[in-house]
MDTraj code that builds the backbone (N, CA, C; nanometers):
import mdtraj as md
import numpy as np

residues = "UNK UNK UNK UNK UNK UNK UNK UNK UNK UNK UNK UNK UNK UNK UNK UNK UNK UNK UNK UNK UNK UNK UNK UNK UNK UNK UNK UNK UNK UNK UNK UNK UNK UNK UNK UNK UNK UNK UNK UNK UNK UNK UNK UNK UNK UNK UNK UNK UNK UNK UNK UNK UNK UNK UNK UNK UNK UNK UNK UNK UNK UNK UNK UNK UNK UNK UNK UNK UNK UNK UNK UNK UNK UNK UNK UNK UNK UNK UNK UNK UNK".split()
xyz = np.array([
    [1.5542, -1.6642, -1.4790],
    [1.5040, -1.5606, -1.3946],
    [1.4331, -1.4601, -1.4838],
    [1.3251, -1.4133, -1.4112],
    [1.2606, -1.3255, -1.4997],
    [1.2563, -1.1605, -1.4292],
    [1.2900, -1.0895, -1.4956],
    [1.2445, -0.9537, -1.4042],
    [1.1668, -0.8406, -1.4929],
    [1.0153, -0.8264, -1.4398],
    [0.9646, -0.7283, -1.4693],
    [0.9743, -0.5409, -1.4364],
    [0.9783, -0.5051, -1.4981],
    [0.9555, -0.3251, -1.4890],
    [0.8616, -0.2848, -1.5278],
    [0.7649, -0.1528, -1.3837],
    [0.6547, -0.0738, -1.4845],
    [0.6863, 0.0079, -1.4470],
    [0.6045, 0.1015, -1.5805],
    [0.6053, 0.2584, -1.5866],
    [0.5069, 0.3218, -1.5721],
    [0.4219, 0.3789, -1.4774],
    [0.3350, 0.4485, -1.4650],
    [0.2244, 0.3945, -1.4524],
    [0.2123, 0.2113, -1.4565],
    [0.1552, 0.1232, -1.4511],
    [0.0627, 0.0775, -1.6023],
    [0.1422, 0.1916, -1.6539],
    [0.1036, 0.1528, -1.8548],
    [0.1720, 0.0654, -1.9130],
    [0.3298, 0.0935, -1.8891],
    [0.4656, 0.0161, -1.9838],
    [0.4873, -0.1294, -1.9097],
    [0.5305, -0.2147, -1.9648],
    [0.5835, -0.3102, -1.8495],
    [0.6571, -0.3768, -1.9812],
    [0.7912, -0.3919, -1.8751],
    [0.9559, -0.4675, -1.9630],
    [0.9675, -0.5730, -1.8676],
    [0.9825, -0.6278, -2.0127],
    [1.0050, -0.8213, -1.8965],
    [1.1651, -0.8497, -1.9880],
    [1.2457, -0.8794, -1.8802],
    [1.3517, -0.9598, -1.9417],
    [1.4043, -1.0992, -1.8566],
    [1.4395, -1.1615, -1.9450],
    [1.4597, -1.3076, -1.8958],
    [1.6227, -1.3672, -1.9123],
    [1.6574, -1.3903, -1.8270],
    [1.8421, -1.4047, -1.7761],
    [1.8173, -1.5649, -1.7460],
    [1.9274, -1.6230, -1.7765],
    [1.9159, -1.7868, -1.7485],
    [2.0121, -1.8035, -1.5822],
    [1.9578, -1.8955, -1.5298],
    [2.0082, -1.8811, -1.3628],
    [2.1807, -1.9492, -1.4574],
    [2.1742, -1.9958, -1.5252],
    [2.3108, -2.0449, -1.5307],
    [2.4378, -1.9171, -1.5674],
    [2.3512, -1.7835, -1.6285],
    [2.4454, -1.6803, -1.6496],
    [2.4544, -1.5764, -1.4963],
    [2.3781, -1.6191, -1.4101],
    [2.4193, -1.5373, -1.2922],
    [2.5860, -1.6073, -1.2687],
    [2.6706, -1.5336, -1.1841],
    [2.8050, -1.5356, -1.1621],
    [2.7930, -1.4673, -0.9943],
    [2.7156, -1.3752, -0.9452],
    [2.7746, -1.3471, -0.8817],
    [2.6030, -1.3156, -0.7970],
    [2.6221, -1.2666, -0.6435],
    [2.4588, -1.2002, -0.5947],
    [2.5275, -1.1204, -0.4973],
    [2.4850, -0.9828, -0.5100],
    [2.5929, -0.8649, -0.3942],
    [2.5233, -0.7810, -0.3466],
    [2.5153, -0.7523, -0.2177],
    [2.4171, -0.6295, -0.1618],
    [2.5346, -0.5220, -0.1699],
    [2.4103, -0.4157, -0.2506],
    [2.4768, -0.2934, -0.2965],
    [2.4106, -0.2242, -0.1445],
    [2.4644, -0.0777, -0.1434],
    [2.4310, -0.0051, -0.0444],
    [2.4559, 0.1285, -0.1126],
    [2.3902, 0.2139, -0.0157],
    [2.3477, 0.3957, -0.0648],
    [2.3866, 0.4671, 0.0479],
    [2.4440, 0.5630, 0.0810],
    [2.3851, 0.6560, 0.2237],
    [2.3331, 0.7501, 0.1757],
    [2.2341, 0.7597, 0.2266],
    [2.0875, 0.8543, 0.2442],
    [2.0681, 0.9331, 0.3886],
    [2.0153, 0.9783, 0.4213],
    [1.9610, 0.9699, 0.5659],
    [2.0308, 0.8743, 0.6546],
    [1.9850, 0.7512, 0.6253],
    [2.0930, 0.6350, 0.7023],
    [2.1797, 0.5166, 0.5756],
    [2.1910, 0.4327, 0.5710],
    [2.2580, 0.3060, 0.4917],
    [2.0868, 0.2642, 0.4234],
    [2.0587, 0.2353, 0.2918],
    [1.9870, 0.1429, 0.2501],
    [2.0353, 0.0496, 0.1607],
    [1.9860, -0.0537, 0.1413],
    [2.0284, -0.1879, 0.0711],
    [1.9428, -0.2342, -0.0326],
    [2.0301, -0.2820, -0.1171],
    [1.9386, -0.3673, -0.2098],
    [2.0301, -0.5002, -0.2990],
    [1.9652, -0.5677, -0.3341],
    [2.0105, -0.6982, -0.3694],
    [2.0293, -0.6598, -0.5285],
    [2.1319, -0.7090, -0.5738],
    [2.2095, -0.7367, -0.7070],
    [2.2896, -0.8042, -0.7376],
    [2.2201, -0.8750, -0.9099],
    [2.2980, -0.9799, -0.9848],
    [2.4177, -0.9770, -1.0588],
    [2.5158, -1.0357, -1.0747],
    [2.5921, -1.0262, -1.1796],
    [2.5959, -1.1217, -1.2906],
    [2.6213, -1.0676, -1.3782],
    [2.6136, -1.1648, -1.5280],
    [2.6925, -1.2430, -1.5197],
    [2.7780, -1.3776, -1.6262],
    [2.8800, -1.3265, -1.6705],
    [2.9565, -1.2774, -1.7525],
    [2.8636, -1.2039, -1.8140],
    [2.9003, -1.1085, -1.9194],
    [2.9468, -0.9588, -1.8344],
    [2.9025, -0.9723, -1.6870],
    [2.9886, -0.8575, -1.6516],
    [2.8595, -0.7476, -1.6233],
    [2.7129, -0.8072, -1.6958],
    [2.6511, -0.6408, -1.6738],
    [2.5635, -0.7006, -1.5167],
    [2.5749, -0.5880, -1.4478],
    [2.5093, -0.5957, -1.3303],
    [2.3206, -0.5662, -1.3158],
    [2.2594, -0.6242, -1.2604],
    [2.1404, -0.6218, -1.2391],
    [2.0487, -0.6252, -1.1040],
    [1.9845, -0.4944, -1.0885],
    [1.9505, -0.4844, -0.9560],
    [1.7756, -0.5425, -0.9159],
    [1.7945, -0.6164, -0.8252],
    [1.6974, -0.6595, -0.8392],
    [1.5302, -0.6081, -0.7591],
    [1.5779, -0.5135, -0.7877],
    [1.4605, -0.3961, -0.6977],
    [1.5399, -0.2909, -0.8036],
    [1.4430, -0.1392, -0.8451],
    [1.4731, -0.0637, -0.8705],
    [1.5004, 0.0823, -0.7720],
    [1.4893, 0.0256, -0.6503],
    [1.5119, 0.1374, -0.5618],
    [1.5822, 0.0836, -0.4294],
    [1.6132, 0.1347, -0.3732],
    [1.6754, 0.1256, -0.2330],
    [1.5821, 0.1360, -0.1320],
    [1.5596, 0.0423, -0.0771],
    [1.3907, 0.0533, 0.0115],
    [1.4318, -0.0504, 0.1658],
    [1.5168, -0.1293, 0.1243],
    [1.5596, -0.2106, 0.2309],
    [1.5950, -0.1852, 0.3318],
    [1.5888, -0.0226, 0.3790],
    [1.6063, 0.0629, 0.5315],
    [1.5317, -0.0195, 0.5773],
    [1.4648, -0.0885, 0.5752],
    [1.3742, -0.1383, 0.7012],
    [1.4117, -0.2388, 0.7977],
    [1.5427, -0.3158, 0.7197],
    [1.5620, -0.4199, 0.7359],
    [1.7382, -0.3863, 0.7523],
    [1.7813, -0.5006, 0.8509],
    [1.9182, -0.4834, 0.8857],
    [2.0287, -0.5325, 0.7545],
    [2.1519, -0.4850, 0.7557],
    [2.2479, -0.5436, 0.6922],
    [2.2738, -0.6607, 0.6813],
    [2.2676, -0.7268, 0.7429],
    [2.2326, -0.8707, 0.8039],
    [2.1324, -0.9398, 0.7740],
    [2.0646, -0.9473, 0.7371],
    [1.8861, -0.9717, 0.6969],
    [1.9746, -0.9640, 0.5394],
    [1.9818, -0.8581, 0.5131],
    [1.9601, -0.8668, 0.3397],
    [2.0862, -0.9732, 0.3236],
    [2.1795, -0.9306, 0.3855],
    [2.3563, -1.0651, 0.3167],
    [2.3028, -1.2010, 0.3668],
    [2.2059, -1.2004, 0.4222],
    [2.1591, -1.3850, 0.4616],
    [2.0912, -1.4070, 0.3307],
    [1.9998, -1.3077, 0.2507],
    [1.9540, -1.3139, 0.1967],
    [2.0265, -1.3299, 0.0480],
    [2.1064, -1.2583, 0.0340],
    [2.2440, -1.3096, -0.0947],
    [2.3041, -1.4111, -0.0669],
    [2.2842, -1.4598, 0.0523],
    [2.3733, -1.6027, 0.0894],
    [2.2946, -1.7028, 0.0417],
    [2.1391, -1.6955, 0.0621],
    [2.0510, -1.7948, 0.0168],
    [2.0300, -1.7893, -0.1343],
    [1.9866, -1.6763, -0.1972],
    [2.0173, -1.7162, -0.2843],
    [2.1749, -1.7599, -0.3825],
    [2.2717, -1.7336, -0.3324],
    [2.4010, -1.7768, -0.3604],
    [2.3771, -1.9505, -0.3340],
    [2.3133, -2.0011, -0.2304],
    [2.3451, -2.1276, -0.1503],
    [2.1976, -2.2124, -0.3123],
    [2.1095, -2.1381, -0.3059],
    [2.0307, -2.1768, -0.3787],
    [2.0944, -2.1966, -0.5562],
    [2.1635, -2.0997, -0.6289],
    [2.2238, -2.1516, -0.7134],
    [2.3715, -2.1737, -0.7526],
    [2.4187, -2.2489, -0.6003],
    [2.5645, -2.3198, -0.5915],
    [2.6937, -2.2404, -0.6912],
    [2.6781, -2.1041, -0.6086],
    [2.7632, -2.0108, -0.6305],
    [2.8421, -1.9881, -0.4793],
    [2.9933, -1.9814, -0.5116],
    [3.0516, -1.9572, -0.3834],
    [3.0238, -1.8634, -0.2903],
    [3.0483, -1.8543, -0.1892],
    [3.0358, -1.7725, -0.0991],
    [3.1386, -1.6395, -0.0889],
    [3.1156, -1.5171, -0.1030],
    [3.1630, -1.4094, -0.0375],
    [3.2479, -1.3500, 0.0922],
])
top = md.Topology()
chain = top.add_chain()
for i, resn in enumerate(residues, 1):
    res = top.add_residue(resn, chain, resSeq=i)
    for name in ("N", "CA", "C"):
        top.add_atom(name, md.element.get_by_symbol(name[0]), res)
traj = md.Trajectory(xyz[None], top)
């Protein structure tokens, strides 16, 4: 897996995680205004990784995003939650 970051649209950080060290895929949540969501990895080294840098997934139901940790869970034959 690869995940890029930019900064100001000058900087850009690429880091690269092997699908075999994911362990875990968990929708985190915020309250704001209302509930927002976002999707995150776990190592298994334990460090967590979010895979969006913001909470933007208000748009979309609770439900929508955990189908969406389910698929990718179902996609790299990690148990279910």
């Amino acid at each position: 897996m690869t995940k890029k970051r930019r900064w100001l649209f000058l900087f850009t950080k690429t880091n690269k995680y092997s699908l075999l060290d994911i362990k875990d895929v968990q929708v985190e949540w915020e309250k704001h205004k209302s509930n927002v969501y976002r999707l995150s990895i776990t190592l298994t080294s334990g460090k967590k990784i979010p895979l969006s840098t913001y909470y933007a997934n208000y748009l979309k139901s609770a439900k929508k995003i955990e189908y969406r940790a389910g698929e990718i869970r179902n996609f790299l034959s990690l148990p279910t939650n």
